[in-house]
C-alpha positions as CSV (number, residue, x, y, z in Angstrom):
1,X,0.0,0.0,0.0
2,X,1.4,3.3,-1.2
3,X,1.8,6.6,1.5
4,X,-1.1,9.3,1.2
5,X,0.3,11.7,-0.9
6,X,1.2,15.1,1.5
7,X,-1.4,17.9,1.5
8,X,-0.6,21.5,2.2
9,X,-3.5,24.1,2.4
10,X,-2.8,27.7,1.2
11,X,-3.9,31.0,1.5
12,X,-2.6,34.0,0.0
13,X,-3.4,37.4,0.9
14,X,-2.1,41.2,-0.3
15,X,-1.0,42.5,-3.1
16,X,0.3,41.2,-6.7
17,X,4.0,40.9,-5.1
18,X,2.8,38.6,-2.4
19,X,0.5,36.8,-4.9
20,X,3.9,35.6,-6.8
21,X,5.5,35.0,-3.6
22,X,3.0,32.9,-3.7
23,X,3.1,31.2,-6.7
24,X,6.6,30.6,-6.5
25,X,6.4,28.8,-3.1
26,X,2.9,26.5,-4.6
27,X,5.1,25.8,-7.8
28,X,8.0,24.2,-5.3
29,X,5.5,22.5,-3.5
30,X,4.2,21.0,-6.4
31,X,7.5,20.3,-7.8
32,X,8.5,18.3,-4.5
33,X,5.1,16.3,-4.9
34,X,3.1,17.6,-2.5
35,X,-0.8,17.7,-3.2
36,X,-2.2,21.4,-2.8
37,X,-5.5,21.3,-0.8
38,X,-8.4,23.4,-1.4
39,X,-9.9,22.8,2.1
40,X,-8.1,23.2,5.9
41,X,-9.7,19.6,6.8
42,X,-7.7,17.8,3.8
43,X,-4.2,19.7,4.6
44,X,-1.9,18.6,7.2
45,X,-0.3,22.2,7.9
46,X,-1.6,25.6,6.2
47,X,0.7,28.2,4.8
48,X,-0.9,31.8,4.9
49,X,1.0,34.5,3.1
50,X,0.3,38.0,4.8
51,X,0.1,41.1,4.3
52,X,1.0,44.1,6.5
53,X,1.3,47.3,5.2
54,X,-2.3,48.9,6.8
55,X,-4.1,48.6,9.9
56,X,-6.8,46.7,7.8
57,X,-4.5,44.5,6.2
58,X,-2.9,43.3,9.3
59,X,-6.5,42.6,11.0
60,X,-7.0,40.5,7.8
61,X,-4.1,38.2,8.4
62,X,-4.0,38.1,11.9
63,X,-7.9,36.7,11.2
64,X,-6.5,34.5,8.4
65,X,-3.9,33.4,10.7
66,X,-6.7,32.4,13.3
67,X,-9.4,31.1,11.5
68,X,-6.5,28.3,10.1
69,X,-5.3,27.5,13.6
70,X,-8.9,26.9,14.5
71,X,-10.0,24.7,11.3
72,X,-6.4,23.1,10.7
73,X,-3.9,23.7,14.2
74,X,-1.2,23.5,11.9
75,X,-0.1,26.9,10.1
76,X,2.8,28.6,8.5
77,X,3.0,32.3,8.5
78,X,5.0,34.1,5.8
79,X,4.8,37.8,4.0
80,X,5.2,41.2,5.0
81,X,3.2,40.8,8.6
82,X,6.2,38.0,9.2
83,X,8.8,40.7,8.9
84,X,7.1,43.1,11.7
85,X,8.7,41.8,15.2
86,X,7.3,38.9,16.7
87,X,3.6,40.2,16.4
88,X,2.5,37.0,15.0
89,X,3.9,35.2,17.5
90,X,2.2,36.7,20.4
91,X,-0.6,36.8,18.9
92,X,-0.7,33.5,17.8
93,X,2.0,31.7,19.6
94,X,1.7,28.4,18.0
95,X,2.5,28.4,15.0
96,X,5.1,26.5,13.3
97,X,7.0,29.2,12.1
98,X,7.3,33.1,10.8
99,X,9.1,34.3,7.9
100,X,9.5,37.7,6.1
101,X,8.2,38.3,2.4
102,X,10.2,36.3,-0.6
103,X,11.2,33.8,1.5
104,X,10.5,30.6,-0.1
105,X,13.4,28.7,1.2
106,X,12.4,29.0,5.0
107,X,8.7,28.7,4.2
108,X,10.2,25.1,2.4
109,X,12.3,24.2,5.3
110,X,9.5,24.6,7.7
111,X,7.4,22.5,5.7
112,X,10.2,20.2,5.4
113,X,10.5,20.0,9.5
114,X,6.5,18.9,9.6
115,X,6.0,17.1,6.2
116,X,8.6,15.4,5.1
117,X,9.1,16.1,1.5
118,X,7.6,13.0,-0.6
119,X,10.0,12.3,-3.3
120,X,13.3,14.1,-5.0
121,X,12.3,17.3,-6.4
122,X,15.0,16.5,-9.2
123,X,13.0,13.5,-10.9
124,X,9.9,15.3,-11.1
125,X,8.6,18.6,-13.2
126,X,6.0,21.1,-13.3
127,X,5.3,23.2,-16.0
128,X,8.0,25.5,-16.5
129,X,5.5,28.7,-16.3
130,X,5.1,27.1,-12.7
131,X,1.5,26.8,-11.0
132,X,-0.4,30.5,-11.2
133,X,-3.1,31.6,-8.7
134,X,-4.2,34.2,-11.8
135,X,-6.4,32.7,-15.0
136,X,-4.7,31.2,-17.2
137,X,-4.5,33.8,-19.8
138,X,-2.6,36.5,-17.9
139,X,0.1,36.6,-15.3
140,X,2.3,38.9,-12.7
141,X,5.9,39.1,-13.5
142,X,7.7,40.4,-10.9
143,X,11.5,41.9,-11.6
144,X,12.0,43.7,-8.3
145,X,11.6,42.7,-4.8
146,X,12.3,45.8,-2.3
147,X,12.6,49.6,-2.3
148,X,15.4,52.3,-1.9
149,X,12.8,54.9,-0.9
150,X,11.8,55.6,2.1
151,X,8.3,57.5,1.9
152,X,7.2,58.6,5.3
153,X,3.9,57.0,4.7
154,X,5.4,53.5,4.2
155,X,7.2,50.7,5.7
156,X,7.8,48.3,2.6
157,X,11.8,48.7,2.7
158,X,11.5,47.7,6.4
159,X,9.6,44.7,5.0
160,X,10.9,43.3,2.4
161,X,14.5,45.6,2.1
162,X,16.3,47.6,-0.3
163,X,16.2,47.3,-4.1
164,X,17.3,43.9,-5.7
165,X,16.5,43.7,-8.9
166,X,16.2,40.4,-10.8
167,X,18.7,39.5,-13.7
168,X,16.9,40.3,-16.9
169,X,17.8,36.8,-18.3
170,X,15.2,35.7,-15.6
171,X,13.1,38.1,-16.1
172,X,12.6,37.1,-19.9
173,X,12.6,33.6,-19.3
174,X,9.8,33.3,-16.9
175,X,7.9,36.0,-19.5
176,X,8.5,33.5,-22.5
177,X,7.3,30.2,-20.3
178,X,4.5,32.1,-19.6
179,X,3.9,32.7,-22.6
180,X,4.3,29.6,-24.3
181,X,2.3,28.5,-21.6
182,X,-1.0,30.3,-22.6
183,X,-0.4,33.6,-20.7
184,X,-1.7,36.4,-22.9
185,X,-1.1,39.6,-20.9
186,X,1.7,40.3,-18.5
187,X,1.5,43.0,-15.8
188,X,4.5,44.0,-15.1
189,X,5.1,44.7,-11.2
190,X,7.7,45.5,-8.3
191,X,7.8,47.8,-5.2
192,X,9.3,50.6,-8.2
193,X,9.1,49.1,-11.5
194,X,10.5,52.6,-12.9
195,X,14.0,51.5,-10.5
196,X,14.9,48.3,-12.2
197,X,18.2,47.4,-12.5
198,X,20.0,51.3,-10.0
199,X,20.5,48.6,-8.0
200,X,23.1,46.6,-10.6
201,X,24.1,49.9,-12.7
202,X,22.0,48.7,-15.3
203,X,24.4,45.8,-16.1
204,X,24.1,44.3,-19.3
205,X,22.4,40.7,-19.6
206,X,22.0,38.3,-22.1
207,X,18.9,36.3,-23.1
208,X,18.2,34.4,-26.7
209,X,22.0,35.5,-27.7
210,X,21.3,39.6,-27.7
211,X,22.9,41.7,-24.8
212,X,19.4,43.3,-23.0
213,X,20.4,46.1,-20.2
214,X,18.9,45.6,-16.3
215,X,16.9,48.7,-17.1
216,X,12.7,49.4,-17.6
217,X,12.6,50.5,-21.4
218,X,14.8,48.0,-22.3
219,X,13.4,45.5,-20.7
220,X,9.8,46.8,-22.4
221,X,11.3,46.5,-25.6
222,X,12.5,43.3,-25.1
223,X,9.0,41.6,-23.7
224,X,7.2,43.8,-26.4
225,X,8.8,40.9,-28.8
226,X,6.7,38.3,-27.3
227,X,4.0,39.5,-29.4
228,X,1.4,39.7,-26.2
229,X,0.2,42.2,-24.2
230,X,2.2,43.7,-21.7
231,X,1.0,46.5,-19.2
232,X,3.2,48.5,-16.5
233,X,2.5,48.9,-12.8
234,X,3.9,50.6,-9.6
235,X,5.7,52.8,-11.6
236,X,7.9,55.6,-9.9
237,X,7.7,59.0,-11.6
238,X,11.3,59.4,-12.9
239,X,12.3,61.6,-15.4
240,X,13.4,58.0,-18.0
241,X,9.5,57.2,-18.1
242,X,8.8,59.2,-20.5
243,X,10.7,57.1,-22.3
244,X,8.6,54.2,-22.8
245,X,5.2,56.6,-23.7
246,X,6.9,56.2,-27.5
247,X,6.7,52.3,-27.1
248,X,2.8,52.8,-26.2
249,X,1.9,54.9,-29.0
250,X,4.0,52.9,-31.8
251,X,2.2,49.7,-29.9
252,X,4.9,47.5,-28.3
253,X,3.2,48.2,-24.9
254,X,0.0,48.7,-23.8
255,X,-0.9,52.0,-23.5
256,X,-1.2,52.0,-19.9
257,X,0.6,53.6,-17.0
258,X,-0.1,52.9,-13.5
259,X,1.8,55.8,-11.7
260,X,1.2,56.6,-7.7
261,X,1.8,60.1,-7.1
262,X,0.2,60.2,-3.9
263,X,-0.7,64.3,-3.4
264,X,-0.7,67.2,-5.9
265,X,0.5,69.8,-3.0
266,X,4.6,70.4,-3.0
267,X,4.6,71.0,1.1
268,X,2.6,67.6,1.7
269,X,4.3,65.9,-1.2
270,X,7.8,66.9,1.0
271,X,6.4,65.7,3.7
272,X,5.7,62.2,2.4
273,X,9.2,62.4,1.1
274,X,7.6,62.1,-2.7
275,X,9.0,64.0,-5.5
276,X,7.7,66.3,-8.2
277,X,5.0,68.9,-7.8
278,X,1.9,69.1,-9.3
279,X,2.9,71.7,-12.3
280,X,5.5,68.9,-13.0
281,X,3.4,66.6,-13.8
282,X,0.3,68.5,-15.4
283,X,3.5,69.1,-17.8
284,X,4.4,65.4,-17.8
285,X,0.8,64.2,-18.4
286,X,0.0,67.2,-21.0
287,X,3.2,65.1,-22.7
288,X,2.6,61.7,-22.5
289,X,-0.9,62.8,-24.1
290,X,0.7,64.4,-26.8
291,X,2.7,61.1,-27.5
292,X,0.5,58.8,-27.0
293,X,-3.2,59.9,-27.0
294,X,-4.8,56.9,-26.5
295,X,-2.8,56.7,-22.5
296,X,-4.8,55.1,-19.8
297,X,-3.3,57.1,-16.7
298,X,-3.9,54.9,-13.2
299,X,-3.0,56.5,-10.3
300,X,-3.2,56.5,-6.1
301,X,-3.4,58.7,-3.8
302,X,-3.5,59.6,0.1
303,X,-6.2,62.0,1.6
304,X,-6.2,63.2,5.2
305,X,-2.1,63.2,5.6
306,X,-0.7,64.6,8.7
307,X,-0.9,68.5,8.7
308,X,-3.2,68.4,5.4
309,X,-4.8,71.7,5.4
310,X,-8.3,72.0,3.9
311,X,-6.4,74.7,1.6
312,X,-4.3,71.5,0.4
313,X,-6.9,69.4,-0.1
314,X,-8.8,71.8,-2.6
315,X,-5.5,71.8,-4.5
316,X,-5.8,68.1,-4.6
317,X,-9.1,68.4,-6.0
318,X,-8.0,71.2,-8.2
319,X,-5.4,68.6,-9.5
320,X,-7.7,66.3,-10.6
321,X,-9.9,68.7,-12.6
322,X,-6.5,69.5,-14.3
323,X,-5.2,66.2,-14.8
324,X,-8.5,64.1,-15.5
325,X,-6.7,60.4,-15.0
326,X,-8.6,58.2,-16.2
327,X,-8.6,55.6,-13.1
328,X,-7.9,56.6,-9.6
329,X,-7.8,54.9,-6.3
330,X,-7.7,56.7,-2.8
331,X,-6.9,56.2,0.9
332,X,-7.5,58.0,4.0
333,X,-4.2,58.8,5.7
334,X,-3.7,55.4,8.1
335,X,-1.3,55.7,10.9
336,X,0.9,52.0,9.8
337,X,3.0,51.1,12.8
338,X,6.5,52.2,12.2
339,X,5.8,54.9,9.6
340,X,7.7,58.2,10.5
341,X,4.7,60.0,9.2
342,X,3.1,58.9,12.6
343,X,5.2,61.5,14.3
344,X,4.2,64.2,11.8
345,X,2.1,67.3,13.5
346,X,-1.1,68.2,12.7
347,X,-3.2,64.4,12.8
348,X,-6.6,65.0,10.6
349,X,-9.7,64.2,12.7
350,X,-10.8,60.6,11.3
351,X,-14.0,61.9,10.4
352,X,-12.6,65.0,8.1
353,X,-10.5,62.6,6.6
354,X,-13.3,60.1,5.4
355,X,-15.4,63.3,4.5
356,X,-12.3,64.3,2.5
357,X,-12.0,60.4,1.1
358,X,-15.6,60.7,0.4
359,X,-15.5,64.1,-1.7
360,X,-12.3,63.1,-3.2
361,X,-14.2,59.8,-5.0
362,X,-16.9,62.2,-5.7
363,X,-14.8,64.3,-8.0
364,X,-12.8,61.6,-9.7
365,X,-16.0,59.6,-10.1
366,X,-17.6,62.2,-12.4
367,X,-14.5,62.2,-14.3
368,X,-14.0,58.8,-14.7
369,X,-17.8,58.3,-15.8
370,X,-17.5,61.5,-18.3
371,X,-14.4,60.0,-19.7
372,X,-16.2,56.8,-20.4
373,X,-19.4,58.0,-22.1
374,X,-17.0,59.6,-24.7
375,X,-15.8,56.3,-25.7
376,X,-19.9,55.3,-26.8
377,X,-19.6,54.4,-30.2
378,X,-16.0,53.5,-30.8
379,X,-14.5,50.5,-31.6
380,X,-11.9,48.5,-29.1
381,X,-10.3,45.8,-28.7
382,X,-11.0,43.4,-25.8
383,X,-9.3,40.3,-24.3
384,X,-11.8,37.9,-22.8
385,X,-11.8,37.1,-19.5
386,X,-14.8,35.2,-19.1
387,X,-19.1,35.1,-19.2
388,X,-21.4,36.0,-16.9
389,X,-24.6,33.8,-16.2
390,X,-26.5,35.1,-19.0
391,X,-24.3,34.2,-21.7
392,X,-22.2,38.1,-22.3
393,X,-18.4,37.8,-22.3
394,X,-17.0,39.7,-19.4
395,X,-13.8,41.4,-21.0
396,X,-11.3,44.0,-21.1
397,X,-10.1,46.7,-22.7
398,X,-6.6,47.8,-23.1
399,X,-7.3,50.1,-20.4
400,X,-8.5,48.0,-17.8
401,X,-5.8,46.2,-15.5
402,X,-7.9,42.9,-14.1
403,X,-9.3,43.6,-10.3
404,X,-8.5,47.1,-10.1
405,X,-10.3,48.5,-13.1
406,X,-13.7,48.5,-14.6
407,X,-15.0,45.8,-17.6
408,X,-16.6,45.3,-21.1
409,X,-19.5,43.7,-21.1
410,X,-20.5,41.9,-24.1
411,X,-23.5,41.6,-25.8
412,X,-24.5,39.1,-28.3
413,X,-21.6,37.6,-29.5
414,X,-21.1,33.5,-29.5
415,X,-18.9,31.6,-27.1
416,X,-15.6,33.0,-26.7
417,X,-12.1,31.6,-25.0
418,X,-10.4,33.2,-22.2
419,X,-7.4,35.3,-23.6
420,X,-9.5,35.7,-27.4
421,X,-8.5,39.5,-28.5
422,X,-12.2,40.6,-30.4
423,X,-13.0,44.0,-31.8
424,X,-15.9,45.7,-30.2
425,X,-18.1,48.5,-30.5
426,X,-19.2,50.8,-27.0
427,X,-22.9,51.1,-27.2
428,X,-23.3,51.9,-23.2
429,X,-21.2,53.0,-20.3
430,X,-22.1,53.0,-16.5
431,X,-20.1,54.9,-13.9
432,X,-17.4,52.1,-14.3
433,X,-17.7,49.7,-17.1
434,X,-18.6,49.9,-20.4
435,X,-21.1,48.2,-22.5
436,X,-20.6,46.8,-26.3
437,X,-21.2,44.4,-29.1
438,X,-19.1,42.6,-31.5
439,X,-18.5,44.6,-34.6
440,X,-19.8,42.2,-36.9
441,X,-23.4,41.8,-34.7
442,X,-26.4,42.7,-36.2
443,X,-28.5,43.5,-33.0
């Protein structure tokens, strides 16, 4: 009679750079031969992947963290929470073990210690894309772990450390398994994707024969070859981005930019230790249009920020008017343990600053839904992501990153695969999605 296969249960919370943290660690599980379980009762220990950059992050793991001890008893912590003292551990001291972020090796050994591992990982493959937590049809590469800035807002260096940048041989290997593998977007992240490769001096690699530097536009033209589409996020506003707004307009790259530039006013933005100022970056955006004109401009930023003056927050407002991005999210200011913004005079009264949040959504709202009624009777293209109950293909459009942006719903077109590219017309728009048909329906 042959052993029961090993089970390991797995949850995986935060952003896209814990999800491949995450991905990375299921892929060496799988390529050890253990069985990944979908249920706490079937897995004999649980590995949660934290997050813990916000108040309401860390209440979600510490939950996470709980509700596996109570359905399983046996549970591995890892992610950013991990890195943050031994908070886990007195909250929850038995569990097996803690690591930091990236840490695959200890999360491995720790499994190791209470499953032993089944077989020589040697003598048996995975794919080489690895197991994904996303659809099939697109991915998250990541080519960065850690951050040389040190925003007063944020504690991500103290969490996962300084810059390292992954070699760009790596880089476009994993982006060609995944693409021989089905993957038909990549998204393209990193705690400063604009930073890749300060960290190596932009040292020159080699992938497929052809030298390729460590550095973003390179590294866009390069993945721009793989003939799929490729979208940028997390990207620092440094002076070389304007470099790749060419690569968008001719094509190679979506025309997308997810760019966090967190305040418009110069005093707060010193304050979070951000650069630029908002005439800046009218200027830069007035550019990019001018480049590219079909940009999608994705942005973040913070309301409520120690010392934020009503004054300041009008000029936030004002800023948007100005700038009219086409997708924004927001936060209200939240006090992160370990943030030297804590110390900061001036702390906005919680309600001001969800009043604040709340007008601030307002604004960009109405812009966003303007923005979207223009595009009523156009023709896009879409990537399928799925269909709805009713039979419409729920898709997106160049401009819409999956999750975090809105969708196309599609009417009246026949069965479609996931990762299919169709042309579209807009016949409809809500305050976030938009509404079409295929070009060739005759409804």
């Amino acid at each position: 009679m042959t052993a029961k296969t090993p089970r390991v249960g797995f949850v995986s919370l935060g952003c896209p750079k814990a999800l491949v943290d995450s991905e990375h660690i299921l892929t060496r599980l799988r390529a050890e031969g253990y069985d990944i379980s979908s249920s706490y009762e079937d897995a004999q220990l649980v590995v949660v992947n934290t997050c813990g950059f916000i108040d309401s992050a860390v209440e979600e793991s510490l939950e996470a963290i709980g509700e596996a001890l109570d359905e399983n008893g046996k549970v591995i912590v890892t992610g950013c929470l991990g890195a943050r003292g031994d908070m886990v551990q007195q909250a929850y001291p038995n569990v097996l073990a803690v690591t930091g972020p990236h840490a695959m090796e200890e999360v491995m050994a720790a499994v190791h210690r209470h499953i032993p591992r089944p077989h020589d990982p040697y003598t048996d493959l995975v794919p080489a894309a690895g197991l994904k937590l996303t659809p099939r049809h697109y991915a998250y590469l990541k080519i960065s772990e850690g951050c040389n800035h040190r925003c007063s807002f944020c504690i991500i260096p103290a969490l996962r450390g300084d810059l390292v940048s992954r070699p760009v041989e790596d880089v476009m290997q994993e982006a060609r398994n995944l693409v021989d593998a089905g993957v038909r977007e990549l998204l393209i992240i990193s705690q400063d994707t604009s930073a890749y490769g300060v960290d190596v001096k932009y040292r020159t690699g080699f992938w497929n024969g052809q030298p390729i530097r460590t550095r973003m536009t390179e590294l866009c033209r390069a993945l721009a070859q793989l003939g799929v589409w490729v979208r940028l996020h997390y990207v620092y506003p440094y002076p070389h981005v304007d470099e790749v707004i060419p690569l968008m307009a001719e094509g190679h790259l979506l025309p997308y930019l997810d760019i966090p530039l967190q305040h418009a006013n110069p005093r707060i933005l010193k304050a979070m230790k951000r650069p630029a100022s908002a005439e800046n970056t009218l200027r830069r955006i007035a550019t990019w249009r001018d480049t590219c004109p079909d940009i999608t401009l994705r942005s973040t930023f913070i309301v409520g920020f120690p010392g934020e003056t009503e004054a300041e927050f009008q000029e936030l407002l004002d800023f948007l008017n100005e700038a009219q991005l086409d997708r924004v999210g927001a936060f209200a200011y939240s006090p992160v343990e370990g943030a030297a913004a804590n110390a900061l005079p001036g702390a906005v009264d919680e309600d001001e600053k969800q009043d604040r949040l709340r007008r601030f959504m307002e604004k960009q709202a109405a812009i966003s839904s303007a923005k979207l009624q223009k595009r009523i009777g156009t023709r896009i293209d879409v990537m399928v992501d799925g269909q709805d109950e009713t039979g419409d293909l729920i898709a997106r459009s160049m401009a819409d990153a999956p999750e975090i942006d809105g969708i196309v719903i599609v009417e009246n077109s026949p069965p479609r695969q996931s990762g299919e590219i169709l042309t579209v017309t807009v016949t409809e728009a809500t305050e976030h999605d938009l509404i079409a048909r295929p070009v060739d329906s005759k409804d």
